[in-house]
PyMOL CGO cylinders between C-alpha atoms (Angstrom):
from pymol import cmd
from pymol.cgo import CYLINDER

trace = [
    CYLINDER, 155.84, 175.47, 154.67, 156.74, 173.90, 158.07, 0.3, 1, 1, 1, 1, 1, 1,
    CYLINDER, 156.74, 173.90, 158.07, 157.14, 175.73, 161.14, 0.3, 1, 1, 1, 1, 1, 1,
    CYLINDER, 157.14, 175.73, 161.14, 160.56, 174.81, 161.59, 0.3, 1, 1, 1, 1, 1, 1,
    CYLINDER, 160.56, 174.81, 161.59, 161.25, 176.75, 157.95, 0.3, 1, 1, 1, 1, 1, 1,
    CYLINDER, 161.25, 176.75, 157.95, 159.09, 179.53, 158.99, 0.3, 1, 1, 1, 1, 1, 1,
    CYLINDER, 159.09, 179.53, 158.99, 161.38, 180.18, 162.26, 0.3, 1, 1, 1, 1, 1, 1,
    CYLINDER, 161.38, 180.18, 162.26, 164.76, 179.36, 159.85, 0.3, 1, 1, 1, 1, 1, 1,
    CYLINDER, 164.76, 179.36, 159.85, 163.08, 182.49, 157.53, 0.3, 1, 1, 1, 1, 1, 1,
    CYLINDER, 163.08, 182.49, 157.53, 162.36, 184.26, 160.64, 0.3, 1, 1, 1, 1, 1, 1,
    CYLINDER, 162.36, 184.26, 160.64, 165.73, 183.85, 162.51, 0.3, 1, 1, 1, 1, 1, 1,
    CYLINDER, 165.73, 183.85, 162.51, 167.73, 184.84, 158.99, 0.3, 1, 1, 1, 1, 1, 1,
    CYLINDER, 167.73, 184.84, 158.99, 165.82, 188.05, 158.38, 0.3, 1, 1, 1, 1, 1, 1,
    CYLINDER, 165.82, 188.05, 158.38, 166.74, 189.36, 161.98, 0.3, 1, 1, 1, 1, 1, 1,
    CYLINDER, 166.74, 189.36, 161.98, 170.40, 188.16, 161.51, 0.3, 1, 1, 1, 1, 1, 1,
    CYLINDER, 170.40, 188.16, 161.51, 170.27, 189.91, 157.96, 0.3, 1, 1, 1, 1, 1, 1,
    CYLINDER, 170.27, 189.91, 157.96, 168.82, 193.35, 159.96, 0.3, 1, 1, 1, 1, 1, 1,
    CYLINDER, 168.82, 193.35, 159.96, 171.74, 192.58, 162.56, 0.3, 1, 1, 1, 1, 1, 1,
    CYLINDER, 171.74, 192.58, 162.56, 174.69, 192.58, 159.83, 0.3, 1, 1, 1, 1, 1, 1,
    CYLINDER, 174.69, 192.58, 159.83, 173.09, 195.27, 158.02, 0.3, 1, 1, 1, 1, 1, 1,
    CYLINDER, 173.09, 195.27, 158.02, 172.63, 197.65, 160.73, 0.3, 1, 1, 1, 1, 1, 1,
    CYLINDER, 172.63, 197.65, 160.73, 176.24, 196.73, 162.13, 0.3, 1, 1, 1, 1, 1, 1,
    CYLINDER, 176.24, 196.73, 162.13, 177.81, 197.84, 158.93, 0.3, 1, 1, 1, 1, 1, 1,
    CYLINDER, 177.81, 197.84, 158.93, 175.86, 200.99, 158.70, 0.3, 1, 1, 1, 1, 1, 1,
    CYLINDER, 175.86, 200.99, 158.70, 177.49, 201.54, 162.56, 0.3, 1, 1, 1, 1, 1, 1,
    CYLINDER, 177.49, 201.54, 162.56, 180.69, 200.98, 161.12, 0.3, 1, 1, 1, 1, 1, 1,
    CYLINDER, 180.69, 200.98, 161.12, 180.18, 203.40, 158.28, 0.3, 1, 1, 1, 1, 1, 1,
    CYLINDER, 180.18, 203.40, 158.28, 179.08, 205.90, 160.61, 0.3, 1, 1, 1, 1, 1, 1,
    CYLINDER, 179.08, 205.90, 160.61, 182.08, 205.30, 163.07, 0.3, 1, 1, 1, 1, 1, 1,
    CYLINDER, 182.08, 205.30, 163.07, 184.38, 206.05, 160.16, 0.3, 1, 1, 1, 1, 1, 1,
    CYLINDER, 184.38, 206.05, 160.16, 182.96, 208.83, 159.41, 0.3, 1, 1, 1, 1, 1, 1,
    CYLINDER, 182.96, 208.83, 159.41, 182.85, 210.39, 162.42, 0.3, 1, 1, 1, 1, 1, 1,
    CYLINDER, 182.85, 210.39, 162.42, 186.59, 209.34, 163.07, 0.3, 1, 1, 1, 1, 1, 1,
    CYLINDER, 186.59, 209.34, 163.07, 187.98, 210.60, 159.92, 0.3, 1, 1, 1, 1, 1, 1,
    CYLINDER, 187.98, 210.60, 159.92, 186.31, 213.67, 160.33, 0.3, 1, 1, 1, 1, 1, 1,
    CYLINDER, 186.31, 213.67, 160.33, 187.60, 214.14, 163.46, 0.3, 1, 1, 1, 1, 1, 1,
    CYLINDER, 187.60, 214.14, 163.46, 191.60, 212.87, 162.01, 0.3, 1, 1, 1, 1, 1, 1,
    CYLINDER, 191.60, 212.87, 162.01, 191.21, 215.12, 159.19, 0.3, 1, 1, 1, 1, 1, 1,
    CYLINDER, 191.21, 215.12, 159.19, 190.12, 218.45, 161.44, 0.3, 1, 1, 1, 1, 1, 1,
    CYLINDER, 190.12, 218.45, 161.44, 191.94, 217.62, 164.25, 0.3, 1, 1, 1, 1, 1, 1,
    CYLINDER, 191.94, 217.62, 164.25, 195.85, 218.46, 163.01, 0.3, 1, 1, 1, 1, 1, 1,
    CYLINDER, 195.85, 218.46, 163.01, 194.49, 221.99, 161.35, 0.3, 1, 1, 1, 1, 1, 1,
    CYLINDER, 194.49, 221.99, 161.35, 196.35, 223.63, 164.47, 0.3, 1, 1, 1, 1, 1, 1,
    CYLINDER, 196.35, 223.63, 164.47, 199.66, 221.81, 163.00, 0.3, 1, 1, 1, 1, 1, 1,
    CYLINDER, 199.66, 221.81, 163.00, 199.46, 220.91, 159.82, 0.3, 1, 1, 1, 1, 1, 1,
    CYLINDER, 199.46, 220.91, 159.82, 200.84, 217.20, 158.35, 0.3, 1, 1, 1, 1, 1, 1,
    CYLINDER, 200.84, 217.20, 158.35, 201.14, 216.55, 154.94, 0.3, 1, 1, 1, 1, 1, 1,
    CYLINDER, 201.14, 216.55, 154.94, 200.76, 213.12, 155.08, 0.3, 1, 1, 1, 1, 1, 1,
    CYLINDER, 200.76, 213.12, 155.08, 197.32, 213.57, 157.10, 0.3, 1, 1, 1, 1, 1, 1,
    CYLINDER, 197.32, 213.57, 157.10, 195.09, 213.26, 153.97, 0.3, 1, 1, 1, 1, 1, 1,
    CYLINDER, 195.09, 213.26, 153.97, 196.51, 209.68, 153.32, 0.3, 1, 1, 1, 1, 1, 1,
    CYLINDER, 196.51, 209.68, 153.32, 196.56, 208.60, 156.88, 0.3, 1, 1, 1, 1, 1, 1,
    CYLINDER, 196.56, 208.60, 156.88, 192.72, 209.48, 157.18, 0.3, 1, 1, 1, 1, 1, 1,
    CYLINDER, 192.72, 209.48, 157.18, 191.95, 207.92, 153.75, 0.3, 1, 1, 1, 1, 1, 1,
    CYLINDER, 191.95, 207.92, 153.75, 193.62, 204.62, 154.26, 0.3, 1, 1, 1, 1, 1, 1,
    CYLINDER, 193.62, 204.62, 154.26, 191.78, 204.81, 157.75, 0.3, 1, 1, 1, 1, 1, 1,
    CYLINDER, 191.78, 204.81, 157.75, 188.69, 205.16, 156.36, 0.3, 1, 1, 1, 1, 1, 1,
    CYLINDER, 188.69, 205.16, 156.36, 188.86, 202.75, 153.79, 0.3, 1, 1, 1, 1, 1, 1,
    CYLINDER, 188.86, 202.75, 153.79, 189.33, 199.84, 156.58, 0.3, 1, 1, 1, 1, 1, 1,
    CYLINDER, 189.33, 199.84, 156.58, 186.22, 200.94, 158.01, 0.3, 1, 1, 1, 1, 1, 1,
    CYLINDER, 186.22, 200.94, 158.01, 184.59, 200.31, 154.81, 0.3, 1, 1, 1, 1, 1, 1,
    CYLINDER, 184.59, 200.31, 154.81, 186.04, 196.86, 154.00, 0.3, 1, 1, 1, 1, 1, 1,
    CYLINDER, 186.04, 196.86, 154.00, 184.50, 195.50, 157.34, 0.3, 1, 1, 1, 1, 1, 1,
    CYLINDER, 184.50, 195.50, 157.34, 181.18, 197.79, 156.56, 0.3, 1, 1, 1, 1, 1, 1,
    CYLINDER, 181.18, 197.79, 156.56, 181.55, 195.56, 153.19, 0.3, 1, 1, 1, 1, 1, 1,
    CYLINDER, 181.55, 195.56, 153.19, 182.10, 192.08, 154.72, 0.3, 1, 1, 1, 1, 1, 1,
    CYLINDER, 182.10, 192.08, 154.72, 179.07, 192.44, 156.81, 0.3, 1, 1, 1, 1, 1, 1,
    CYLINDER, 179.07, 192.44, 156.81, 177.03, 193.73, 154.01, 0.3, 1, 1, 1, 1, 1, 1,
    CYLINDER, 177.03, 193.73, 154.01, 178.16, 190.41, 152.27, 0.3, 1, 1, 1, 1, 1, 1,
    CYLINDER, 178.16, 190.41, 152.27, 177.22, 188.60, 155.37, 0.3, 1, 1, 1, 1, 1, 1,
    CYLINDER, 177.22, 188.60, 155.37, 173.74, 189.92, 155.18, 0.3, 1, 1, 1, 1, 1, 1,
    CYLINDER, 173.74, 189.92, 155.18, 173.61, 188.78, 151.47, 0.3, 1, 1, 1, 1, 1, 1,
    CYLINDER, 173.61, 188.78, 151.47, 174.55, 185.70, 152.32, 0.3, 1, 1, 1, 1, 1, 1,
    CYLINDER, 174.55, 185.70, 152.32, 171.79, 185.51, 154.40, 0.3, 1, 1, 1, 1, 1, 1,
    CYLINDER, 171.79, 185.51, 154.40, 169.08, 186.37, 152.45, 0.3, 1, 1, 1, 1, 1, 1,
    CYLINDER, 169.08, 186.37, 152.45, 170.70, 184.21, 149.89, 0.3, 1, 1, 1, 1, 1, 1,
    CYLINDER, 170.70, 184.21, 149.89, 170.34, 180.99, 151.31, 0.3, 1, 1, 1, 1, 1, 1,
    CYLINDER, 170.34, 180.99, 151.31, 167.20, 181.03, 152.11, 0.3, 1, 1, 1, 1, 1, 1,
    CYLINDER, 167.20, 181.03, 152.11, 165.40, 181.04, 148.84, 0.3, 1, 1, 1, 1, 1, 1,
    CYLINDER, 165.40, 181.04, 148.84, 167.92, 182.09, 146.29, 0.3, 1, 1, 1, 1, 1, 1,
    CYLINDER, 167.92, 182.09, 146.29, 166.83, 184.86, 143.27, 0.3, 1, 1, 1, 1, 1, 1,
    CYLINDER, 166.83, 184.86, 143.27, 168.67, 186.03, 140.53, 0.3, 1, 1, 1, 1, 1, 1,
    CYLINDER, 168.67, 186.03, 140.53, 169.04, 189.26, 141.46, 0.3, 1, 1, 1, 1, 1, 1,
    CYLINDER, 169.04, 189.26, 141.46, 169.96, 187.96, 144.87, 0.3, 1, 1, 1, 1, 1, 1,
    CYLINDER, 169.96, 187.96, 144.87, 173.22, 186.36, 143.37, 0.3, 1, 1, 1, 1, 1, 1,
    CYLINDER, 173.22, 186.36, 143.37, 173.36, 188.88, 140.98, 0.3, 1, 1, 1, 1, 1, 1,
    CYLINDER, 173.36, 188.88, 140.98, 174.15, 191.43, 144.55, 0.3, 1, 1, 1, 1, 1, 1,
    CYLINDER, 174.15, 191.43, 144.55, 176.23, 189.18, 146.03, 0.3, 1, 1, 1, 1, 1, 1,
    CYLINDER, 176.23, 189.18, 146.03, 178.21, 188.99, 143.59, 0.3, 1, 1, 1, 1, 1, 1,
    CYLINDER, 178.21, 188.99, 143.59, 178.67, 192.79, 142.78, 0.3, 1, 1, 1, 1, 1, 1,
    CYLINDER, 178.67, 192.79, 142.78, 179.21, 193.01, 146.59, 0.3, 1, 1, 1, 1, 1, 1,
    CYLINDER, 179.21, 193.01, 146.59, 182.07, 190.10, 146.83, 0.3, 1, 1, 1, 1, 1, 1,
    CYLINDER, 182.07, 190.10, 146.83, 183.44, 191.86, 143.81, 0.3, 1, 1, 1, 1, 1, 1,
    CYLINDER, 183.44, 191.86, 143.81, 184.03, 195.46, 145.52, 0.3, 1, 1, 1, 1, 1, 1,
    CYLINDER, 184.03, 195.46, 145.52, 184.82, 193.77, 148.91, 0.3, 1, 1, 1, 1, 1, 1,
    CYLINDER, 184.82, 193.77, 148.91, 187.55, 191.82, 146.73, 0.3, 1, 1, 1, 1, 1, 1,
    CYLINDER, 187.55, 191.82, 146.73, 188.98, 194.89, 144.44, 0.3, 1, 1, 1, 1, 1, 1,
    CYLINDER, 188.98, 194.89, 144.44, 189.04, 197.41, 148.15, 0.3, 1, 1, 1, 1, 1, 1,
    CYLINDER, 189.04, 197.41, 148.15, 190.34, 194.84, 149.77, 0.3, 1, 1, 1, 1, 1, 1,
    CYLINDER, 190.34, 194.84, 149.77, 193.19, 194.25, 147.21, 0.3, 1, 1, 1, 1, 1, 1,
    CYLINDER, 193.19, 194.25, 147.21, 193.99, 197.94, 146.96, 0.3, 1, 1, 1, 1, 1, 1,
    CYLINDER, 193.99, 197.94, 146.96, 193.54, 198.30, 150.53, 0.3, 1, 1, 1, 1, 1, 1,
    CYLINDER, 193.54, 198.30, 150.53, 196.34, 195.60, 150.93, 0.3, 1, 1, 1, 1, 1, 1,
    CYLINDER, 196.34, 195.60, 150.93, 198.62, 197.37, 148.75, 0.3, 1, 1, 1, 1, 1, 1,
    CYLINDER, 198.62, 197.37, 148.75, 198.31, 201.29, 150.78, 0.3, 1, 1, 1, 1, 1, 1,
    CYLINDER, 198.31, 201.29, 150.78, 199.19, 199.05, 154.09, 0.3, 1, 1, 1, 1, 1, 1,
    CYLINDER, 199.19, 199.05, 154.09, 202.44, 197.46, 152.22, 0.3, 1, 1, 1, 1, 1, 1,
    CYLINDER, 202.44, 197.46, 152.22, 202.81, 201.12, 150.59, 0.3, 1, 1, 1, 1, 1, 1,
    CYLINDER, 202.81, 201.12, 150.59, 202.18, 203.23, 153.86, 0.3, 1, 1, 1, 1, 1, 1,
    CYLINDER, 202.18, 203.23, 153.86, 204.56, 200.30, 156.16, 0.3, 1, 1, 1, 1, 1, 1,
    CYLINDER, 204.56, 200.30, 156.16, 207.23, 200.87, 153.32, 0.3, 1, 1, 1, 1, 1, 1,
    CYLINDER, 207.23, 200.87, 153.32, 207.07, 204.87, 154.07, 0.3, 1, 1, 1, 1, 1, 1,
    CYLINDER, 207.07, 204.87, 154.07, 206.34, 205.13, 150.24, 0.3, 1, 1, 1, 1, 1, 1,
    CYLINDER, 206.34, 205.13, 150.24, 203.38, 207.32, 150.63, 0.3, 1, 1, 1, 1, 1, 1,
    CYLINDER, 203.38, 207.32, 150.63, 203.76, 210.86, 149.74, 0.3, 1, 1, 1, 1, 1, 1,
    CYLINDER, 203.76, 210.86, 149.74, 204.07, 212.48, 153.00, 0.3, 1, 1, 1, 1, 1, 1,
    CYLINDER, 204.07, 212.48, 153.00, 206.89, 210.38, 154.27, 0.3, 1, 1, 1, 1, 1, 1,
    CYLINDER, 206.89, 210.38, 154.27, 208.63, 211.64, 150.86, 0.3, 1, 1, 1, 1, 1, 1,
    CYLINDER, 208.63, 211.64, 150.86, 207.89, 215.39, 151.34, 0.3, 1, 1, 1, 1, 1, 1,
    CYLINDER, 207.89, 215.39, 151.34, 209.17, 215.36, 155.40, 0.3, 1, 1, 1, 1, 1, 1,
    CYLINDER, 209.17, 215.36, 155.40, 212.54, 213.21, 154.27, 0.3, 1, 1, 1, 1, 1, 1,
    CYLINDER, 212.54, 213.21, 154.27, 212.39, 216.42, 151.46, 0.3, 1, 1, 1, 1, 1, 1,
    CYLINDER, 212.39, 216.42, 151.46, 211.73, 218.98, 153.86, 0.3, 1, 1, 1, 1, 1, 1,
    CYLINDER, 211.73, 218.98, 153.86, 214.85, 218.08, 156.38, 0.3, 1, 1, 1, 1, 1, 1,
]
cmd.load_cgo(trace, "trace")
């Protein structure tokens, strides 16, 4: 191996940690966040809180998931394994179906089809 592949291998791995440990920031984030969203209106109650926090939350983890896929990229190209591919793919494959369904809440929520836009047009 040639020193110029050993510092490719070398650069990768730390870009991998980089992506890895910036999604797990993200994850945390969104935690933290929805926690706070879901405790904060206990002093006035919203019905449509629980979805709000939810759809919150779930964009938080479809950018956790496309730097997870980043990192698996990564380590991909380098020297490729079967069960390498075989993780990138189960990863592209969640990223895809969230993302999809994540799509449709936005379009769903921006529509004011979501339940707790229902129940306040109810409650009036």
């Amino acid at each position: 191996m040639s020193a110029v592949e050993t510092y490719v291998m070398i650069g990768v791995g730390w870009l991998k940690l980089i992506a890895e440990t910036i999604s797990v920031l993200i994850i945390a984030s969104g935690l933290l966040a929805s926690a706070y969203n879901l405790i904060r209106p206990l002093r006035l109650p919203d019905v449509g809180t629980y979805d709000k926090v939810r759809l919150g939350f779930s964009r938080y983890l479809v950018l956790a998931l496309e730097f997870e896929l980043a990192a698996d990229i990564l380590s991909t190209t380098i020297s490729p394994t079967w069960d390498q591919l075989g993780r990138l793919a189960v990863v592209a494959a969640i990223r895809t179906f969230l993302n999809f369904f994540l799509q449709y809440e936005i379009k769903r929520e921006k529509a004011g089809v979501n339940y707790g836009t229902i129940q306040k047009a109810d409650e009036r």
